[in-house]
N, CA and C atoms as an extended XYZ file, in Angstrom:
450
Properties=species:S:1:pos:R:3:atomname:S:1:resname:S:1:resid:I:1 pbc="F F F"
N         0.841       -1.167        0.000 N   UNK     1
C         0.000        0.000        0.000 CA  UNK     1
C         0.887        1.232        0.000 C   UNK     1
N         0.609        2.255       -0.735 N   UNK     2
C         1.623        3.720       -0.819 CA  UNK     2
C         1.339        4.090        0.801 C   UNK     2
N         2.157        5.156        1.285 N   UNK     3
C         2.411        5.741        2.233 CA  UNK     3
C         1.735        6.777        2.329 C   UNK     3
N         0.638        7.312        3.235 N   UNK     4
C        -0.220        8.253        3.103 CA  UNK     4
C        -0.931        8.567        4.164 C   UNK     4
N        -1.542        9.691        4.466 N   UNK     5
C        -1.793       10.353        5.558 CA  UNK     5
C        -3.228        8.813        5.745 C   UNK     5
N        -4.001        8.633        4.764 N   UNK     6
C        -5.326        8.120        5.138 CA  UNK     6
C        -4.907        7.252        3.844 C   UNK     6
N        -4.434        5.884        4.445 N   UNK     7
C        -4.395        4.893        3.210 CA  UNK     7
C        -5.284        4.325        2.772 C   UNK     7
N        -5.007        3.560        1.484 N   UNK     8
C        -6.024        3.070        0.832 CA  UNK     8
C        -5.827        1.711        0.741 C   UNK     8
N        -7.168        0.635        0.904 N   UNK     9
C        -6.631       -0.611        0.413 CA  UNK     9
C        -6.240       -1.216       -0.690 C   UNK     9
N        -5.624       -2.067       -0.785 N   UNK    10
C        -5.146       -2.919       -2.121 CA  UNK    10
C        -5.815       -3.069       -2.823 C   UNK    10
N        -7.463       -3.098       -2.768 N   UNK    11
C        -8.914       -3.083       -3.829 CA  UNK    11
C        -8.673       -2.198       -4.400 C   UNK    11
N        -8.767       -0.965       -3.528 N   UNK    12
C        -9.069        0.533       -4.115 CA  UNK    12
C        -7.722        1.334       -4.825 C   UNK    12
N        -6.834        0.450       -4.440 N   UNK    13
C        -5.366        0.644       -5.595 CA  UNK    13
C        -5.611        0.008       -6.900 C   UNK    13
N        -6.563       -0.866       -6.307 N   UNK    14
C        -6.230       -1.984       -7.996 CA  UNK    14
C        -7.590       -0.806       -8.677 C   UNK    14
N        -8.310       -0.681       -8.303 N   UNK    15
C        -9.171        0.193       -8.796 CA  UNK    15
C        -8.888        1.649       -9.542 C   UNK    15
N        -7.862        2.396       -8.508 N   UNK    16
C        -7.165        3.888       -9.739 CA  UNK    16
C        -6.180        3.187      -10.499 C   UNK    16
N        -5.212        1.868      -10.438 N   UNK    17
C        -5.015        1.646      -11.516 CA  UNK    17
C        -5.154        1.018      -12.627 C   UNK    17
N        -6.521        0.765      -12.435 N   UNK    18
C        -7.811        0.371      -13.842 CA  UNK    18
C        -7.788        1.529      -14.097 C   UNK    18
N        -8.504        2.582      -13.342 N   UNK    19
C        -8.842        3.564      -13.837 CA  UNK    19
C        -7.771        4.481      -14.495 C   UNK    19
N        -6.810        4.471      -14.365 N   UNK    20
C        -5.368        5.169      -14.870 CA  UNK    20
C        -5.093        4.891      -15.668 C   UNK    20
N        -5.037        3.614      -16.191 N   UNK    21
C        -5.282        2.616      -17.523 CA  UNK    21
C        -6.149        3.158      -18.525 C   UNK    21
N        -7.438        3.231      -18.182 N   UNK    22
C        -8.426        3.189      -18.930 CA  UNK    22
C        -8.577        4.438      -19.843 C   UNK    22
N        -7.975        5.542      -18.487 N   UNK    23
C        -8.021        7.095      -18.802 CA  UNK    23
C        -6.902        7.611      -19.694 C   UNK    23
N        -6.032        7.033      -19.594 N   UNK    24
C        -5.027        6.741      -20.424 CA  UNK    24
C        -4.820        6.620      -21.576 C   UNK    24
N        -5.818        5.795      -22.202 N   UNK    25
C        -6.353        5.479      -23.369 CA  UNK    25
C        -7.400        6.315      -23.606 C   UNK    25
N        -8.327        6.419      -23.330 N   UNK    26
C        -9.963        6.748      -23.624 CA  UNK    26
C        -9.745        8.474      -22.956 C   UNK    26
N        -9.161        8.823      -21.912 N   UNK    27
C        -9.501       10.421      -21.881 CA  UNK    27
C       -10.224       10.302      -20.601 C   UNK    27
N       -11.476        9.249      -20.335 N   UNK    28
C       -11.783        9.150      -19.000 CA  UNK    28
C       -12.680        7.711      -18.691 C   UNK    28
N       -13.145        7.422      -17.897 N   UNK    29
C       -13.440        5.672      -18.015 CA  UNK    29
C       -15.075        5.520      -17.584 C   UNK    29
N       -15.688        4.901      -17.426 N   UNK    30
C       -17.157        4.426      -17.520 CA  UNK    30
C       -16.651        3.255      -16.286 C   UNK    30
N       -17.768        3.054      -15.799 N   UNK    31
C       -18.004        2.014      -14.704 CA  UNK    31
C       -17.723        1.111      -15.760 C   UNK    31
N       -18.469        0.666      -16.462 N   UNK    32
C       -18.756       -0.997      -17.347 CA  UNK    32
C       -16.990       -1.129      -17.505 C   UNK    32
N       -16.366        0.190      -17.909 N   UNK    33
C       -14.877       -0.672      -18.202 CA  UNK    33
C       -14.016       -0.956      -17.081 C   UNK    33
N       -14.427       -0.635      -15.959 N   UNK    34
C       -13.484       -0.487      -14.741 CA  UNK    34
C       -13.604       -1.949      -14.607 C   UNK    34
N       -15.597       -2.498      -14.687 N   UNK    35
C       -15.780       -3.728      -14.457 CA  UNK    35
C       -15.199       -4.632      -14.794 C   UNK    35
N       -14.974       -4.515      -16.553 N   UNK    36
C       -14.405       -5.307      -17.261 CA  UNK    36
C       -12.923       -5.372      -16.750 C   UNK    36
N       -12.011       -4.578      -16.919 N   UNK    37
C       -10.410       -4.433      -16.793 CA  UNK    37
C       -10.571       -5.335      -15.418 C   UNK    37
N       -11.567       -5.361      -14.349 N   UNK    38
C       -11.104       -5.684      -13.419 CA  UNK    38
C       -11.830       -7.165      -12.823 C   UNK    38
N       -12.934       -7.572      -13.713 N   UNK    39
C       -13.620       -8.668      -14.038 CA  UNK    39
C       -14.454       -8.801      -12.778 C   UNK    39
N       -15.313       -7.471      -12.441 N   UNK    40
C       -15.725       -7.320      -11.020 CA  UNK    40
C       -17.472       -6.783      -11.417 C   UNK    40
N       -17.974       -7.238      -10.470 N   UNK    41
C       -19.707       -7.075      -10.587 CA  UNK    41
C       -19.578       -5.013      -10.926 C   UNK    41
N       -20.543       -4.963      -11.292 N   UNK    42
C       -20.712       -3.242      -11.228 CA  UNK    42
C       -21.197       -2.882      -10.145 C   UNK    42
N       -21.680       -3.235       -9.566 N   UNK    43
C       -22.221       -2.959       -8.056 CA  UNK    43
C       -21.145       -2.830       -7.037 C   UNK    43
N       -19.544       -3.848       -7.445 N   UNK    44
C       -18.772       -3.509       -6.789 CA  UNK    44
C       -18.246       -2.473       -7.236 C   UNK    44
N       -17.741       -2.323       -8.494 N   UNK    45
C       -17.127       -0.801       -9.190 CA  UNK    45
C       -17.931        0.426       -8.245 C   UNK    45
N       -19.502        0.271       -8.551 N   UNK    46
C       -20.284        1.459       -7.692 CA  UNK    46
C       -19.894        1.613       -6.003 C   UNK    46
N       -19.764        0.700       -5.603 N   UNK    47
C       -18.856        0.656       -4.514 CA  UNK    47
C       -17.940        1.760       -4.102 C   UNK    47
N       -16.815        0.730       -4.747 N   UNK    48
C       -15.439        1.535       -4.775 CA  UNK    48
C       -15.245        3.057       -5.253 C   UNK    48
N       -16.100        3.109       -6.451 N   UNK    49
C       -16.055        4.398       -6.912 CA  UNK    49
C       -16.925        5.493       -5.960 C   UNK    49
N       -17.416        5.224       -4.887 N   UNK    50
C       -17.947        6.356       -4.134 CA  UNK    50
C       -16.717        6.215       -2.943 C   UNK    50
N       -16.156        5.673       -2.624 N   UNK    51
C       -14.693        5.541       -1.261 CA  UNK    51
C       -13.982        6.333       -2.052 C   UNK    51
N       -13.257        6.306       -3.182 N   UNK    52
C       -12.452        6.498       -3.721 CA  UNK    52
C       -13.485        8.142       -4.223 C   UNK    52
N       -14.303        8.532       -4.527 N   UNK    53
C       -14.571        9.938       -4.380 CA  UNK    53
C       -14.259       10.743       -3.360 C   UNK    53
N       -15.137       10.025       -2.205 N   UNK    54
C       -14.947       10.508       -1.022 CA  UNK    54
C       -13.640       10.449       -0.542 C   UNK    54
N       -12.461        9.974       -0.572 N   UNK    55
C       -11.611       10.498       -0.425 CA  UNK    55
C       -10.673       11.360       -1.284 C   UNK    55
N       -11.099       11.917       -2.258 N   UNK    56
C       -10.923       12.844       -3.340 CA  UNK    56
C        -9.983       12.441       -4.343 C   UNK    56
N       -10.256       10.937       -4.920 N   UNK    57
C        -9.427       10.934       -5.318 CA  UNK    57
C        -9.461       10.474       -6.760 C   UNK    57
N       -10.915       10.992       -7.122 N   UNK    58
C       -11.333       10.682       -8.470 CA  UNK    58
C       -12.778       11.666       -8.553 C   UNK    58
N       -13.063       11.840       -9.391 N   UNK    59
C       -14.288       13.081      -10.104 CA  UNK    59
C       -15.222       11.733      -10.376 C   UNK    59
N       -16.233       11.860       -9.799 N   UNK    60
C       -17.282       10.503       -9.793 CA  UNK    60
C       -18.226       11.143       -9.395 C   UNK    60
N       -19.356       10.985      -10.695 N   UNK    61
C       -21.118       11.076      -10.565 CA  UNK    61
C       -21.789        9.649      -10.738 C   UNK    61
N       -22.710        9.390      -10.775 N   UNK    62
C       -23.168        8.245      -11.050 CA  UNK    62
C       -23.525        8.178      -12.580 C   UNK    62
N       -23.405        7.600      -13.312 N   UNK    63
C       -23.791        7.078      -14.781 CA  UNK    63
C       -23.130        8.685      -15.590 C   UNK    63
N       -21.664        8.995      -14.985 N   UNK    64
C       -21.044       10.217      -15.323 CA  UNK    64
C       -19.673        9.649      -15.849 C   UNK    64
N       -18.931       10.434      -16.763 N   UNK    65
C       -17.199        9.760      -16.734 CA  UNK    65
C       -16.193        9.754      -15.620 C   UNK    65
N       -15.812        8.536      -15.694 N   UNK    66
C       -14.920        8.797      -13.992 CA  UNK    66
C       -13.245        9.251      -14.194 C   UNK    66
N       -12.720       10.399      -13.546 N   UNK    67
C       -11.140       10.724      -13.982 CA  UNK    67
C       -10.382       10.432      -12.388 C   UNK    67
N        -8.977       10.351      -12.794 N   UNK    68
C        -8.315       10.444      -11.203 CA  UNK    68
C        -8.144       11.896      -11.263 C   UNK    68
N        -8.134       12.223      -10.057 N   UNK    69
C        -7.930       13.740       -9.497 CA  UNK    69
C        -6.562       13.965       -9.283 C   UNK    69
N        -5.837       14.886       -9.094 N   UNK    70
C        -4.116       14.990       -8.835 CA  UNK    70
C        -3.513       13.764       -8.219 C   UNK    70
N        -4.170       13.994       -6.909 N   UNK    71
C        -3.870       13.247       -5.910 CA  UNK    71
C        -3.985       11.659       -6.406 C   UNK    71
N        -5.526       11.559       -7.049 N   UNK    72
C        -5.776       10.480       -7.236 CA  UNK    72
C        -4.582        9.771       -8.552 C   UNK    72
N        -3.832       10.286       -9.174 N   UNK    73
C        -3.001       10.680      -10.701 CA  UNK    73
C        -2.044        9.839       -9.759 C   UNK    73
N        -1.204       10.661       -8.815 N   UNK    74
C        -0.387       10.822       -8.341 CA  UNK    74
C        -0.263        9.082       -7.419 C   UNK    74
N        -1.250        8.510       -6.874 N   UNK    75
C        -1.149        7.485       -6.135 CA  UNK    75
C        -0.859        6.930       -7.423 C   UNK    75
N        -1.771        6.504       -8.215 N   UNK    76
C        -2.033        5.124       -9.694 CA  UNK    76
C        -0.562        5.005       -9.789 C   UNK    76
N        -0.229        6.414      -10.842 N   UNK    77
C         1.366        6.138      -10.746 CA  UNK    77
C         2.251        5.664       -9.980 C   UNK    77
N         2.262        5.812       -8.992 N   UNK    78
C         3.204        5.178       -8.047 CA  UNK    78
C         2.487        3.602       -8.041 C   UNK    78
N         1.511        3.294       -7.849 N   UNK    79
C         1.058        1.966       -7.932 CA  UNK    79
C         1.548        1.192       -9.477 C   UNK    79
N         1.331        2.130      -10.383 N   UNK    80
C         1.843        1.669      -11.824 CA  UNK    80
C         3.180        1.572      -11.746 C   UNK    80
N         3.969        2.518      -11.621 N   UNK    81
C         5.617        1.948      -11.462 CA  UNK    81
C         6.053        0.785      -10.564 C   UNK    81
N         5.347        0.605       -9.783 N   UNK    82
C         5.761       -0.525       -8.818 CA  UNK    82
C         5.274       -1.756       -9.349 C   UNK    82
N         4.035       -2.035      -10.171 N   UNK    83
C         3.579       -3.191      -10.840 CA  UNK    83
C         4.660       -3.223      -12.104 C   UNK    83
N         5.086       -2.044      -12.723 N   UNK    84
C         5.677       -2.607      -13.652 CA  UNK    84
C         6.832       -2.726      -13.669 C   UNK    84
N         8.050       -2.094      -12.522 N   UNK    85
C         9.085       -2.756      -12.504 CA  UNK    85
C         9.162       -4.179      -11.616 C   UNK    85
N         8.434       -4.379      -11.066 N   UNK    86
C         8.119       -5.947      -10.866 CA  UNK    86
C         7.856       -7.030      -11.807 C   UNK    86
N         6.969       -6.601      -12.783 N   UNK    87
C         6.784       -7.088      -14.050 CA  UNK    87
C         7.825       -7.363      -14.746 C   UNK    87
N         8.489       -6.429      -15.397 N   UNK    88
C         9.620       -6.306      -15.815 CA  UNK    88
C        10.707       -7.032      -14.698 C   UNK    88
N        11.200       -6.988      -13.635 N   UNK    89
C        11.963       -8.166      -12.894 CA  UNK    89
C        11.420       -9.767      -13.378 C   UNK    89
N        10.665       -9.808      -13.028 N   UNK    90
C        10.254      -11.387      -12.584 CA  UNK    90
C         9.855      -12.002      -14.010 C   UNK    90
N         9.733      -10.773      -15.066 N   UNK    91
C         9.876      -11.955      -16.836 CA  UNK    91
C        11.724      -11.583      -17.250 C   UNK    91
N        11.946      -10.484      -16.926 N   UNK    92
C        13.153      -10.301      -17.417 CA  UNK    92
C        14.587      -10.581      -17.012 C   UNK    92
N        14.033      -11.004      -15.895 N   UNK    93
C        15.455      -12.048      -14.683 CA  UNK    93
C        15.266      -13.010      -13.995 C   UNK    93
N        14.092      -13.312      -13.556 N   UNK    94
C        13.183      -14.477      -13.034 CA  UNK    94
C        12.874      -15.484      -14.284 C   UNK    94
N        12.567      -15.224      -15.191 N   UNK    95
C        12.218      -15.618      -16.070 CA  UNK    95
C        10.848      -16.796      -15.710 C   UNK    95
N         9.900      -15.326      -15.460 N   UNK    96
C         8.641      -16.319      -14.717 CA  UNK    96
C         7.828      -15.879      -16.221 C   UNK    96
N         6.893      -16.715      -16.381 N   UNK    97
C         5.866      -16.656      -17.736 CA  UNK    97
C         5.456      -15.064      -17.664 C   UNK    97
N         4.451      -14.448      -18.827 N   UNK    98
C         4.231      -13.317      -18.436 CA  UNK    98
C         2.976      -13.656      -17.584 C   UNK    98
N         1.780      -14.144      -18.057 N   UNK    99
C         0.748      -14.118      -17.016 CA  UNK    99
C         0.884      -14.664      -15.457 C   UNK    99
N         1.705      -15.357      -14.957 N   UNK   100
C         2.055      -15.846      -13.807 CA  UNK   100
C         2.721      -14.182      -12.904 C   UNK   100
N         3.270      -13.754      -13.979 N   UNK   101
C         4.335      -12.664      -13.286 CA  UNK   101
C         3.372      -11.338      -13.376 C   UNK   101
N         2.591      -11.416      -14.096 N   UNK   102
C         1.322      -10.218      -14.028 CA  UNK   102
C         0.668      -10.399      -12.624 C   UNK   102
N        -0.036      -11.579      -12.859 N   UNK   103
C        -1.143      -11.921      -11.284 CA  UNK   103
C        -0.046      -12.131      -10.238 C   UNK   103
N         1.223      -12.204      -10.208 N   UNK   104
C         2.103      -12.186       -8.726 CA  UNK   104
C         2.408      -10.036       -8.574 C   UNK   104
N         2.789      -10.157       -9.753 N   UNK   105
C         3.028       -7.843       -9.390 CA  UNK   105
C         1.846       -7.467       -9.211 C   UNK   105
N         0.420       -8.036       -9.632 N   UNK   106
C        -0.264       -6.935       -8.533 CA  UNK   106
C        -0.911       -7.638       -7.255 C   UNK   106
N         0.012       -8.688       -6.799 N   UNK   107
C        -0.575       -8.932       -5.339 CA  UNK   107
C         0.988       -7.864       -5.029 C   UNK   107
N         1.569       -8.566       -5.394 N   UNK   108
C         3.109       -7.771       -4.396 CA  UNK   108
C         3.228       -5.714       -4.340 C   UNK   108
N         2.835       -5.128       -5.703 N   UNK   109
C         3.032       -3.950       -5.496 CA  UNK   109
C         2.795       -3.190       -4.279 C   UNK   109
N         1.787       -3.907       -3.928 N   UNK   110
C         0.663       -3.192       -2.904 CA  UNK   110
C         1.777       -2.763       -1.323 C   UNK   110
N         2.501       -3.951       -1.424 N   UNK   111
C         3.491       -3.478       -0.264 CA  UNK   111
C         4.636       -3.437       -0.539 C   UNK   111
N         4.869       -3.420       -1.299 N   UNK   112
C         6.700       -3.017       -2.154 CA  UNK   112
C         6.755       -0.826       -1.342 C   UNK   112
N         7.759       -1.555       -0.521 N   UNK   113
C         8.389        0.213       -0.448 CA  UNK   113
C         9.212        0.891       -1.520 C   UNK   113
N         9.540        1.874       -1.227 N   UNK   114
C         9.687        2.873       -2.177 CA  UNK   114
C        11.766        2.456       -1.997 C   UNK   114
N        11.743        2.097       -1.197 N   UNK   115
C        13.351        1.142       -0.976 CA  UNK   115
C        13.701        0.640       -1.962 C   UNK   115
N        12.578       -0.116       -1.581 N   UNK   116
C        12.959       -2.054       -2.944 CA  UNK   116
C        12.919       -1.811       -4.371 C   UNK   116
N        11.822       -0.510       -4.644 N   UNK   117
C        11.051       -0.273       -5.665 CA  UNK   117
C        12.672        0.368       -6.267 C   UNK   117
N        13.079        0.969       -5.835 N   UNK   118
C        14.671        1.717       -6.185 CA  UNK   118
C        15.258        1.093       -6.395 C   UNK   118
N        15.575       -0.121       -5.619 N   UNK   119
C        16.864       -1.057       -5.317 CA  UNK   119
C        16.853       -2.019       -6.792 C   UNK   119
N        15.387       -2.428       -7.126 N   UNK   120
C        14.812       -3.343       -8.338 CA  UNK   120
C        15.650       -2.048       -9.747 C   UNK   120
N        14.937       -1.088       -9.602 N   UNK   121
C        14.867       -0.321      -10.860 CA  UNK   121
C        16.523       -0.458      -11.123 C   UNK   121
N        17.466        0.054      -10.267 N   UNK   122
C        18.732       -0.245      -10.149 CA  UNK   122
C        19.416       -1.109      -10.530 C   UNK   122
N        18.797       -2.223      -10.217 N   UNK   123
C        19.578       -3.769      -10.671 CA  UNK   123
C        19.145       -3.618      -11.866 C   UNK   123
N        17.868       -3.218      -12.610 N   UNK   124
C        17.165       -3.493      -14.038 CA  UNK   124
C        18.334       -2.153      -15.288 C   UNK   124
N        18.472       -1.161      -14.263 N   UNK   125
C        19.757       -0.351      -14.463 CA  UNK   125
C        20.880       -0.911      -15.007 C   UNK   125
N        21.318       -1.544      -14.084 N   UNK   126
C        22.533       -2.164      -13.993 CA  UNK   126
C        22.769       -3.315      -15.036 C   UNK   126
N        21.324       -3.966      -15.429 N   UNK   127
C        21.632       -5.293      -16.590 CA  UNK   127
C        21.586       -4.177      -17.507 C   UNK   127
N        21.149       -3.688      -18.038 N   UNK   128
C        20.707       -2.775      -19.296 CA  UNK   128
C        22.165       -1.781      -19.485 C   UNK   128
N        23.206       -1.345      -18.467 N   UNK   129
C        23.994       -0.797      -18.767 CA  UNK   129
C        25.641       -1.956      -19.053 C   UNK   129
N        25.388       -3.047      -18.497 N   UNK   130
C        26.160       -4.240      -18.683 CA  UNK   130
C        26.223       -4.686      -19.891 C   UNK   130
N        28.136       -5.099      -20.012 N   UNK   131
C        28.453       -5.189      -21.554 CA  UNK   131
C        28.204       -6.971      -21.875 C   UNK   131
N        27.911       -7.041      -23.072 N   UNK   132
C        26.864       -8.545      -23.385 CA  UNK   132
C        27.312       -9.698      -22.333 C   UNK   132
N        28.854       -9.581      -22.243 N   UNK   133
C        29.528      -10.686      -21.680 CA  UNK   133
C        28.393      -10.838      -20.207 C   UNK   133
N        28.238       -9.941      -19.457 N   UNK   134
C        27.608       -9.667      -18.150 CA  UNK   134
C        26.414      -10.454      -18.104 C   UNK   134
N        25.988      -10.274      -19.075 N   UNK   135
C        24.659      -10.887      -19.483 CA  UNK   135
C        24.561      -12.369      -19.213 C   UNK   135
N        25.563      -13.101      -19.460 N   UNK   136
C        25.994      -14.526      -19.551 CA  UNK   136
C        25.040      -15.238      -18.214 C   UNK   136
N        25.556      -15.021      -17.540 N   UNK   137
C        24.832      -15.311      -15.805 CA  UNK   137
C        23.133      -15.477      -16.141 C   UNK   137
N        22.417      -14.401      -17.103 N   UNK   138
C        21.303      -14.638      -16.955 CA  UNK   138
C        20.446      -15.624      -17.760 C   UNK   138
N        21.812      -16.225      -19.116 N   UNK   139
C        21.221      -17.260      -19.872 CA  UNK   139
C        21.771      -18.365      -19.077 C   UNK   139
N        22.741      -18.320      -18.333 N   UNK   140
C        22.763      -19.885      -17.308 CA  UNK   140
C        21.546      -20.392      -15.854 C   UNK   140
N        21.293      -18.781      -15.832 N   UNK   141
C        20.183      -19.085      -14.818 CA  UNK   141
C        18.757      -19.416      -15.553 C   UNK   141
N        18.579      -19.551      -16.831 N   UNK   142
C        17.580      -19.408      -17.622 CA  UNK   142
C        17.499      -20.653      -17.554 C   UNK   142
N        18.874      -21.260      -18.288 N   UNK   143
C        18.609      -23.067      -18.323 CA  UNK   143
C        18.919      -23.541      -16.986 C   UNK   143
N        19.545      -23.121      -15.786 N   UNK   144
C        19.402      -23.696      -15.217 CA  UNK   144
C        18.105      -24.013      -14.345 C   UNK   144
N        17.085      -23.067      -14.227 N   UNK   145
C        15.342      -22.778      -14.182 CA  UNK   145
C        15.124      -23.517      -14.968 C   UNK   145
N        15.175      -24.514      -16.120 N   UNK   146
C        15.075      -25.069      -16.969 CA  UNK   146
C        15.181      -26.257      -16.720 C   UNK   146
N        16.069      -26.618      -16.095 N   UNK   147
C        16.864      -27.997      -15.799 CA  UNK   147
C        15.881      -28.493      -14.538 C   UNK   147
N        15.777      -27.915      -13.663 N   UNK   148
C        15.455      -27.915      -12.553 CA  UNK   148
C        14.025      -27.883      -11.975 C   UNK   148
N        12.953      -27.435      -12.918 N   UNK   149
C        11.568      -27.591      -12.950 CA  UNK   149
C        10.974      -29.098      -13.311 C   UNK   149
N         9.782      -29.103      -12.444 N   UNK   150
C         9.388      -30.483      -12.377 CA  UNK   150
C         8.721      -30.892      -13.783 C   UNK   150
């Protein structure tokens, strides 16, 4: 969960970053797509989307377009960088499938500090500035993940 005067739960994270997603693309999002992106009843979307008003962190009427608000901008992102340099770790050095490594970054983002979240980007730094030879280590750990699975 981000660090914040009045936190939010891991629902209502996964929720601005549907909605950050959506807005992203489209300009601003509709309940039905929050539902969809997030494969959740609309009754729960209607839910969430009045918590997540009330704490100001999205422009929400009912059967209106829903946007994140600064604040609300400002959390997603940080929730989005943390899902996706996790993402990016765990297919690109883990060498975990992509859908396995999708549904594990957004249970984990939620409590990834802003530490680890550095420490990751760094190492992902560090392969990307490494000359090919360096690289070597990560095609032996590839087959050796290989060798070693049941």
């Amino acid at each position: 969960m981000t660090a914040q005067a009045d936190p939010i739960s891991n629902s209502l994270e996964d929720y601005m970053e549907a909605i950050f997603h959506i807005q992203s693309q489209k300009q601003a999002a509709k309940a039905k797509d929050i539902a969809e992106r997030l494969q959740v009843s609309n009754s729960s979307v209607t839910g969430a989307l009045r918590l997540l008003a009330e704490k100001g962190l999205i422009n929400y009427a009912p059967y209106d377009l829903i946007t994140l608000t600064s604040k609300g901008k400002e959390i997603a992102r940080t929730v989005v960088r943390k899902h996706t340099a996790l993402l990016d770790f765990f297919v690109n050095v883990l060498r975990i499938e992509p859908d396995e490594a999708e549904a594990v970054a957004c249970k984990l983002e939620h409590g990834l500090s802003d530490g680890i979240l550095a420490r990751i980007k760094l190492f992902m730094e560090f392969l990307d500035a490494c000359p090919p030879e360096c690289g070597k280590w990560l095609k032996q750990f590839d087959t050796y993940c290989h060798t070693k699975q049941p």
